[in-house]
N, C-alpha and C positions, 0 to 999 in steps of 0.2 A: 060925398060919395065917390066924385070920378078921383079924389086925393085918395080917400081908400084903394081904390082898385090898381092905381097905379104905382101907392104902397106893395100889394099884395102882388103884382105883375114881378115887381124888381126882387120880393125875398123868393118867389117862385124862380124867376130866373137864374137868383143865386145859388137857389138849392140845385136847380138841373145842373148849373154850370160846377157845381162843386163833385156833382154827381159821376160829370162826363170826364174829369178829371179825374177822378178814381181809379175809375175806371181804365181810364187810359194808362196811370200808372201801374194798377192792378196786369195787365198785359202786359205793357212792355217788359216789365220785371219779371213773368211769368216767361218772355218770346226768351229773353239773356241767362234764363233758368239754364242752363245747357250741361249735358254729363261733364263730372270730373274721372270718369274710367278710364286708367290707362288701356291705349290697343296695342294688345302685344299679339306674338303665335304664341299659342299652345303648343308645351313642351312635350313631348313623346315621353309615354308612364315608363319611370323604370322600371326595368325587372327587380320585383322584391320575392325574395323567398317568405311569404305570409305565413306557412307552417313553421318556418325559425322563427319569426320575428315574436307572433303567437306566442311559443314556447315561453321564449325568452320571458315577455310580461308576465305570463301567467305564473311563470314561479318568484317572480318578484313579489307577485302578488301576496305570495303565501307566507313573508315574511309580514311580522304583525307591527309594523314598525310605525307605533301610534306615540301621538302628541297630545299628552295631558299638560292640563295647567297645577297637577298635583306634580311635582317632581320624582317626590317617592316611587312612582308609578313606572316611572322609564325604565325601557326594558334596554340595556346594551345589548345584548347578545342577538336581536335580531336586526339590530343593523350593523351590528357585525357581520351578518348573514348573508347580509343583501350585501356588503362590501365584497365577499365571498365569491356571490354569485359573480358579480358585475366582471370580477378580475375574469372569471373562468370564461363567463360569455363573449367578453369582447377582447379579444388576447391582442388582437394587431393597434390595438386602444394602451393598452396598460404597457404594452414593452415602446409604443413610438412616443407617446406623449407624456410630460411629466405630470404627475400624479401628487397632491399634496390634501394631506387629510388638516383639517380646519377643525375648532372650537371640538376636537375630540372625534368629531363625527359626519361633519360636513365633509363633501369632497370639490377638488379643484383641481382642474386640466385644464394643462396648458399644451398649446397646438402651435408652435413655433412658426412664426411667418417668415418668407422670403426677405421680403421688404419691413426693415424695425422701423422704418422712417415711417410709417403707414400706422392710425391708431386702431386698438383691437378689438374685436367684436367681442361680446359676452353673451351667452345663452345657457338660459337659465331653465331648472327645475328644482323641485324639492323632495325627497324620498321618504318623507313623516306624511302618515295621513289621519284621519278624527278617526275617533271611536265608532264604534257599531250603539245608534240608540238603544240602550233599556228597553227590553221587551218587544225590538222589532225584530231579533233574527230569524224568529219562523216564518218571516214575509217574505225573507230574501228565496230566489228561485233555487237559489244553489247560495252555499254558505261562503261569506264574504269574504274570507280569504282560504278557501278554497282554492284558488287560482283555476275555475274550472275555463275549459273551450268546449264550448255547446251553441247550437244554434245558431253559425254563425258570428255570434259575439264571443270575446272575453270577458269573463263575470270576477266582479271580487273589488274592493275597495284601493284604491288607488287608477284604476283601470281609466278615470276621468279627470283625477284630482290628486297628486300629479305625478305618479310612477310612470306614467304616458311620455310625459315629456324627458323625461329621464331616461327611462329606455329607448324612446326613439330620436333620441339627438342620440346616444353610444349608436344605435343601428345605424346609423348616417355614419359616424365618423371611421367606424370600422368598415360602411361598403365604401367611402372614399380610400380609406390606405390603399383596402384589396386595388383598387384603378390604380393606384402610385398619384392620386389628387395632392398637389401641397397647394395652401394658400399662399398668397402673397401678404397678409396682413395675419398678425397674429390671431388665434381663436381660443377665448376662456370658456369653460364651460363648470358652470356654477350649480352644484345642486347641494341647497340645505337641507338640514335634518329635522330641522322647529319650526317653517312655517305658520303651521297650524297653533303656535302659540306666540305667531310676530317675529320668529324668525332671530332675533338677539343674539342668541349661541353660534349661529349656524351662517347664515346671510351677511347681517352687520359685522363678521368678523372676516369674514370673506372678504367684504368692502373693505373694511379697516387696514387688511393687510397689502390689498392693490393700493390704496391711498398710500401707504406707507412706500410703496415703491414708486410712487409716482406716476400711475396709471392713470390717464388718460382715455377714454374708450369712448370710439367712433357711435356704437349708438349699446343698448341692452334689450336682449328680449325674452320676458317673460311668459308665465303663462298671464290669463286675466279676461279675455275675451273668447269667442269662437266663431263660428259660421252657425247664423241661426234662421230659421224658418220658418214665416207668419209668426211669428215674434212682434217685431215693429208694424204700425198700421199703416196700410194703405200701400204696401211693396208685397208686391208676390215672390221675388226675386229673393232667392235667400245670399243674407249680406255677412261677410267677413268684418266683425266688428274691431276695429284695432284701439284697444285704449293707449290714449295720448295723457291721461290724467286717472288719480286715484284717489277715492272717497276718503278722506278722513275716518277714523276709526276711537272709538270712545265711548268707555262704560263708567257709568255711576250706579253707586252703591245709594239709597234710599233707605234709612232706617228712623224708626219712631219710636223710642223707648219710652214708658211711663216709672215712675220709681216706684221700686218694691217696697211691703212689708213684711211686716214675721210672716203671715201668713201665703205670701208671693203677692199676686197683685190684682186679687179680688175673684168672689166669686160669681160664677156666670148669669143667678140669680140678681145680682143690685151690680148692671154692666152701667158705664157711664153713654152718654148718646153714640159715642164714634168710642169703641174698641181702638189700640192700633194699629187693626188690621185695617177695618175703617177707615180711618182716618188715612191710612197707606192710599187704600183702595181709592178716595176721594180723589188722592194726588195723582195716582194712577188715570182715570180715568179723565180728570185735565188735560197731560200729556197726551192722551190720544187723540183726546178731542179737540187739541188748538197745536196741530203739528206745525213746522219750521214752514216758511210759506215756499210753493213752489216758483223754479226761479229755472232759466232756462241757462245755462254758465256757456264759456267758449265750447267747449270742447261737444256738450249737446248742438252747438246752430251748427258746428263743422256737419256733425253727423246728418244732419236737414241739409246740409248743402249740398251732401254726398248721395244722398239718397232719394234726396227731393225729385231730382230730373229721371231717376228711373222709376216713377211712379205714372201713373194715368195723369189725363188733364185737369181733374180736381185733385190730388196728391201734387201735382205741381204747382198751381195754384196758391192752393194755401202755405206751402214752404218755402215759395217763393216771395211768399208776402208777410214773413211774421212781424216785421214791421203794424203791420195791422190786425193779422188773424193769429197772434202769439196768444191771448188770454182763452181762444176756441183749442189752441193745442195745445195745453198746457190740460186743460179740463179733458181732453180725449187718453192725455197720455196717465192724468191720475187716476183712471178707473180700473190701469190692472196695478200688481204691483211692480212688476218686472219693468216695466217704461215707468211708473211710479218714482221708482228709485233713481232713474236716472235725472230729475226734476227738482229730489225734494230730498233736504239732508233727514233721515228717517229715523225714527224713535220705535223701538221693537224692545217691551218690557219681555225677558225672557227666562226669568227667576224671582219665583217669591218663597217666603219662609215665616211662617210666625204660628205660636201658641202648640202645646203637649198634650192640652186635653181637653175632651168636650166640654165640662162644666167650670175650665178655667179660664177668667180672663188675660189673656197675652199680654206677657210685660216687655216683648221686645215682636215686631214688624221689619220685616227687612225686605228690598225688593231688588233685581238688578237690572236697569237699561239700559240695551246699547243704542248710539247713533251713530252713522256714516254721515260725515258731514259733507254737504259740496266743497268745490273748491271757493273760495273766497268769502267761507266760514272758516273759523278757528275755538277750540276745544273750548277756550275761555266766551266767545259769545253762544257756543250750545249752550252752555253752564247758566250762564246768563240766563238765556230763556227758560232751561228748568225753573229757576229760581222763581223768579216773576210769575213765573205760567202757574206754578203747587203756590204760591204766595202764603208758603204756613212754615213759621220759623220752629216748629217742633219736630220739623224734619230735615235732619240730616242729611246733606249731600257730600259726597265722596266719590273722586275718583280715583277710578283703578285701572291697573296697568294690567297689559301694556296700553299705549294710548298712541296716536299718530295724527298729525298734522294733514290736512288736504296737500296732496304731492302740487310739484310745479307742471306748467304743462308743457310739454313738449311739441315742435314745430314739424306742420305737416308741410310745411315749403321746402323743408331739406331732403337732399341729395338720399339719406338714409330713410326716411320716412318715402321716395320715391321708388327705389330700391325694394322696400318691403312689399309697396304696394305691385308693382310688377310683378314681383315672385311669388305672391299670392294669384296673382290674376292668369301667370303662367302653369300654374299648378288645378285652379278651380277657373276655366275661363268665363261659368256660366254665374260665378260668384259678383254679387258689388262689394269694393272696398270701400269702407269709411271710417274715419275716427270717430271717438266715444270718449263716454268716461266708465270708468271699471269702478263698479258700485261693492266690490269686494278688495279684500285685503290680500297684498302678494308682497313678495320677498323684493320687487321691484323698490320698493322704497328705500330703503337701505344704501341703494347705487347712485341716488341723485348727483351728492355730489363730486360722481366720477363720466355724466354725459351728462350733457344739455335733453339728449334724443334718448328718451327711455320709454318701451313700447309694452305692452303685454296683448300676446295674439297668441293663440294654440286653435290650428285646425279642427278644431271640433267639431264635429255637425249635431246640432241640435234644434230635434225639431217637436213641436208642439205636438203634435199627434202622438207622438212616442212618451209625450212627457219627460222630456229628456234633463230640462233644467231641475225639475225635483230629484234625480237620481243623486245630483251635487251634495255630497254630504248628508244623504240621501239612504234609498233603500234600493234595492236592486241595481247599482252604478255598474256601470259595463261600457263595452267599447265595440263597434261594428271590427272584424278582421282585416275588411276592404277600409275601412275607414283608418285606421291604424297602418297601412301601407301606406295611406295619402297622406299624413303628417310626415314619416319618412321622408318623403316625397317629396314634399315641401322644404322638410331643412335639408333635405340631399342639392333642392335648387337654390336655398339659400345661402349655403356655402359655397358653391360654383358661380353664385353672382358677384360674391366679394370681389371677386377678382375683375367681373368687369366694370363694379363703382371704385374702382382704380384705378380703370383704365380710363371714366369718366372722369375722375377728377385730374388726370394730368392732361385730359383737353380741356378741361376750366381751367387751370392753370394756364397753358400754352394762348 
């Protein structure tokens, strides 16, 4: 008995003492949790003419200048329209800077630096935006390319995604000439025509043809991210999300054919057990029910690092600690989808098609789904798991294009990643900055191998009251007028800092 107790005295003490240890690492890790916010001043708001700027978007807007995966479809003459537009709106743009049209319909300006020895920034948009849904235009408040100004906002498709970024990088560069601004480092500015269908025409030839002259470029910036609010949990603070990396992109075709006879392929009367449709449907509902497992990648723990210390004392706690509480936030962050996606390479069936009549059995099943994969998946092990997961060899897998690789990720220790982060902090000071990964597809991919440092961030505020993430390709997409001054704003302070991580790097050098 006193062996028992003194058995039971030592695993007691070892549990306490295992206990106290935790514990104690639990703190200390949580006391070194400490902000990454740079402290800058807040910059003094430019003066923006809002009624020009306004205008300006909104007749862009009215250009239908849509990206089908049907080719037939393309319409030239309205992005002729918008080429049109752009020369007449921004005139101190088109007569100072060279001007060079791409894959037909892309365009590229060039902004000549002081200093060649200095390498050049890139900044990017795309002027194609998606279709209007089948049968939702009577939802929209006002009609989607419209171009109206009402309420405050600008309404009409592109207003979000990405005539934004397009117009307000020309409105920057045009109130810079009016000051007589030159940079010291050269400035491209890149807007493709095909985004919306991977960008091949438009972006990759853009790249293709800097590569070919041997461009070099200091960092790239994208759209891909925004300023969002009560979004992420456990931060009241709305954060400036800056993607550092990009999801992979990849559809598969799914089809189940049975052979025909004279009479097609049976009638609905004597069906076999699984139609298939069936038998599709079976494979389908696999897929959804044994998704790619969630997995926290670099660029997500940046994001916990970044935002971790601007939370409460349980928000810090547990981000402080994923070391241990990684399997509790992983399970918190899979219950919406929006933080869902940034976890878990995602499986979204978003086309199906099979069978012409009621009482006939289907002799062809076809289904299409896409996945975003994380970064340190590749196209070939998604595929892989389809396979395994449907484990039914009468069904056909194919992929279709376009298709894209998980991007490389770019480093938030450098000089241009610090750079960004101030100019954001001097523009929104009430904002947190952090890196991410961009769970959507942008024209950024194309550029890799012209920077190490390739970013996708666009000012946007979007906030969950307003439902502002559903507007994305969306119904009712619009843009606040005060909001749309502050992206200005933003790349008006982003081009006037170039000059002084210029002036930083010849005191790293010296």
């Amino acid at each position: 008995m006193i062996r028992k107790n003194i058995i039971s005295k030592t695993i007691l003490g070892g549990i306490v003492g295992l206990v106290v240890v935790l514990v104690s690492a639990v703190g200390i890790r949580t006391a070194l949790f400490t902000s990454k916010q740079m402290q800058v001043d807040p910059k003094q708001k430019v003066a923006i003419d809002e009624e020009r700027i306004a205008a300006h978007l909104a007749r862009a807007i009215r250009f239908r200048t849509i990206s089908y995966r049907n080719p037939a479809k393309f319409d030239p003459n309205e992005f002729l329209g918008l080429r049109s537009h752009l020369e007449q709106a921004f005139p101190k743009v088109h007569s100072t800077l060279k001007r060079e049209v791409v894959g037909d319909f892309s365009l590229l300006y060039t902004w000549e630096g002081i200093d060649p020895n200095l390498k050049p920034l890139l900044l990017m948009g795309h002027m194609d935006v998606v279709p209007i849904e089948s049968g939702t235009g009577d939802k929209w408040t006002y009609s989607p390319f419209a171009g109206r100004i009402a309420d405050g906002f600008i309404w009409g498709r592109g207003t979000m995604d990405d005539k934004v970024s397009v117009l307000g990088i020309l409105e920057t560069v045009e109130l810079l000439l009016a000051e007589g601004f030159q940079p010291r480092r050269t400035v491209y500015l890149a807007f493709g025509h095909d985004e919306e269908v991977g960008g091949f025409r438009g972006a990759a030839k853009i790249a293709a043809l800097l590569h070919d002259r041997e461009v070099e470029l200091e960092f790239t910036l994208d759209e891909g991210f925004a300023i969002t609010e009560r979004i992420l949990p456990m931060i009241a603070a709305p954060v400036a999300m800056v993607g550092i990396a990009e999801k992979g992109y990849l559809t598969l075709q799914l089809t189940v054919e049975t052979e025909k006879t004279i009479g097609g392929c049976g009638h609905s009367s004597m069906p076999q057990p699984h139609t298939t449709i069936g038998t599709l449907s079976i494979a389908i509902q696999k897929l959804e029910a044994n998704p790619l497992p969630a997995r926290i990648t670099e660029p997500v723990r940046q994001l916990f690092e970044y935002v971790g210390p601007e939370m409460d004392l349980v928000g810090r706690i547990v981000f402080a600690n994923l070391w241990l509480l990684e399997p509790v936030v992983k399970s918190i962050l899979a219950r919406k989808p929006s933080t869902n996606a940034l976890i878990r390479t995602t499986t979204a069936v978003t086309m199906i098609k099979g069978g012409n009549k009621e009482n006939a059995l289907p002799c062809k099943a076809e289904a299409v789904v896409n996945f975003r994969a994380l970064p340190g998946e590749s196209n070939d092990s998604v595929i892989d798991h389809v396979r395994m997961t449907i484990n039914n060899p009468q069904i056909r897998i194919r992929p279709l294009n376009p298709a894209a690789e998980p991007s490389p990720i770019s480093n938030t220790s450098s000089p241009s990643f610090r750079y960004l982060h101030r100019t954001i902090r001097q523009i929104f000071p009430d904002v947190v900055v952090a890196p991410s990964l961009t769970i959507g597809g942008t024209d950024s991919k194309h550029y890799a191998s012209l920077s190490n440092e390739v970013y996708r961030f666009l000012p946007l505020w979007l906030k969950q009251k307003e439902e502002d993430t559903s507007r994305f390709h969306g119904t009712n997409e619009r843009i606040a007028i005060e909001h749309y001054a502050d992206i200005v704003r933003f790349y008006v302070q982003l081009i006037r800092n170039s000059n002084e991580l210029h002036s930083q790097e010849k005191r790293n050098e010296n």
